[in-house]
C-alpha positions in Angstrom: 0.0 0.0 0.0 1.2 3.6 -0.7 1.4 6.3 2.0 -1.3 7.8 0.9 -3.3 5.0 1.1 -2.3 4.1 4.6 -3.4 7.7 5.5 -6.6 7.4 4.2 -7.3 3.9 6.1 -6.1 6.0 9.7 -8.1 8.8 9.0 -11.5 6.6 8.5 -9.8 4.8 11.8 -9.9 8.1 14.0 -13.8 9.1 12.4 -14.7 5.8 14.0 -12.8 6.3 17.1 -14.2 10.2 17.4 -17.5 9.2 16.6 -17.1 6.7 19.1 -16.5 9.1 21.9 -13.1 7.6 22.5 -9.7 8.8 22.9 -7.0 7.5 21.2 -6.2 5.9 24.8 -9.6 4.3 25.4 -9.0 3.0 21.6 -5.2 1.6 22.4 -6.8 0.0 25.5 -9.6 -1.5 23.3 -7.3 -2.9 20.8 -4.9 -3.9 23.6 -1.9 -2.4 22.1 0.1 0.8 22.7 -0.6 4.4 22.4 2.4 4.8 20.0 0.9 2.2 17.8 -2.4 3.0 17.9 -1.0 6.7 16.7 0.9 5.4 14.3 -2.4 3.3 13.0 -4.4 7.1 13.1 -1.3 8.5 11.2 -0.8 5.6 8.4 2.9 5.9 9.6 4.6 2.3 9.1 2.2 -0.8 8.5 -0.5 -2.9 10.0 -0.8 -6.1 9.9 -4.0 -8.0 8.7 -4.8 -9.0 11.9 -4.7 -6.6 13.4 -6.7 -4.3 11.0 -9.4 -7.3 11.2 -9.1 -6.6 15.5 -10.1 -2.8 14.7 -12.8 -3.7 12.5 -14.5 -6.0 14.9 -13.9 -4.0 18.3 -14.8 -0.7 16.2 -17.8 -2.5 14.2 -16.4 -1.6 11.1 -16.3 -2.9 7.6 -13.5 -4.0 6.2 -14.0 -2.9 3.1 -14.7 0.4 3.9 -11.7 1.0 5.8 -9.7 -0.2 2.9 -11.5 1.2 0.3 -13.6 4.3 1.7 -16.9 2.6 -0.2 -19.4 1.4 2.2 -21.0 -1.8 0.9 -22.6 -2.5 4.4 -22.0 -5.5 6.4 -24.8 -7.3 5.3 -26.7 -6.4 1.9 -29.2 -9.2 2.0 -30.2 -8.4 5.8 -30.5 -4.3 4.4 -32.8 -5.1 1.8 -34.7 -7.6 3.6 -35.1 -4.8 6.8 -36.0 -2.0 4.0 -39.1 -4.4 3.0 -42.6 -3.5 3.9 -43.7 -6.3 6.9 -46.3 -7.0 4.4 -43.8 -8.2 1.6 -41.5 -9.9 4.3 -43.1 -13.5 3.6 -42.3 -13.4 0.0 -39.3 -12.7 0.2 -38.8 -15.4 3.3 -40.2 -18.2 0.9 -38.2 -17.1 -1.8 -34.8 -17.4 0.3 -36.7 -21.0 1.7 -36.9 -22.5 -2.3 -33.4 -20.8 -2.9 -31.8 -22.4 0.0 -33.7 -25.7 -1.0 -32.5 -26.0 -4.1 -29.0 -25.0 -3.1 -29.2 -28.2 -0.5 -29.7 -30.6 -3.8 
C-alpha cells in the first residue's frame, strides 16, 4: 500500500474512534496495544498487519471494506434489503430465500 493510502485507512480509523466518543487511549486499551501504535495506525505511519486491521474492525464495528476502500458496501446487503421491505412483503421474500436455499441443498 502507498502512504497515501495508509493515510486514508487511519483517517476513516480516527472518524470511527471520534464518533465513538473515544480517545486515542480508550481505543489503544480497546485494541490492547500501545498508544504509539495505535498513533501510528491514526497516522498511516509504518504498516499494519491483517490482523490486526481485522481486531479494529470487529472491536470498532467496522467494515472491512470500507476502511480499505472508503466505499461502504454494508455488512450485510441481503439483511439491508430484507429490513428496508414492507412487513407485508417480508413473507415473500422469506419463501423465496426458503426454495433458494432448498435448491442450493440438492
Amino acid at each position: 500500500m502507498t502512504h497515501n493510502q495508509m493515510v486514508e485507512i487511519g483517517q476513516r480509523i480516527r472518524n470511527k474512534r471520534e464518533s465513538m466518543g473515544l480517545t486515542q487511549e480508550n481505543a489503544a486499551e480497546i485494541l490492547e496495544i500501545s498508544m504509539t501504535h495505535y498513533k501510528n495506525i491514526e497516522r498511516g505511519r509504518g504498516s499494519m498487519s491483517l490482523d490486526m486491521l481485522m481486531i479494529i474492525c470487529e472491536r470498532f464495528s467496522l467494515d472491512h471494506t470500507y476502511v480499505l476502500t472508503g466505499k461502504d458496501i454494508g455488512l450485510n446487503p441481503i439483511l439491508d434489503f430484507y429490513n428496508a421491505l414492507p412487513q407485508r412483503k417480508r413473507k415473500h421474500f422469506e419463501r423465496i430465500m426458503y426454495y433458494l436455499d432448498q435448491l442450493l441443498e440438492k
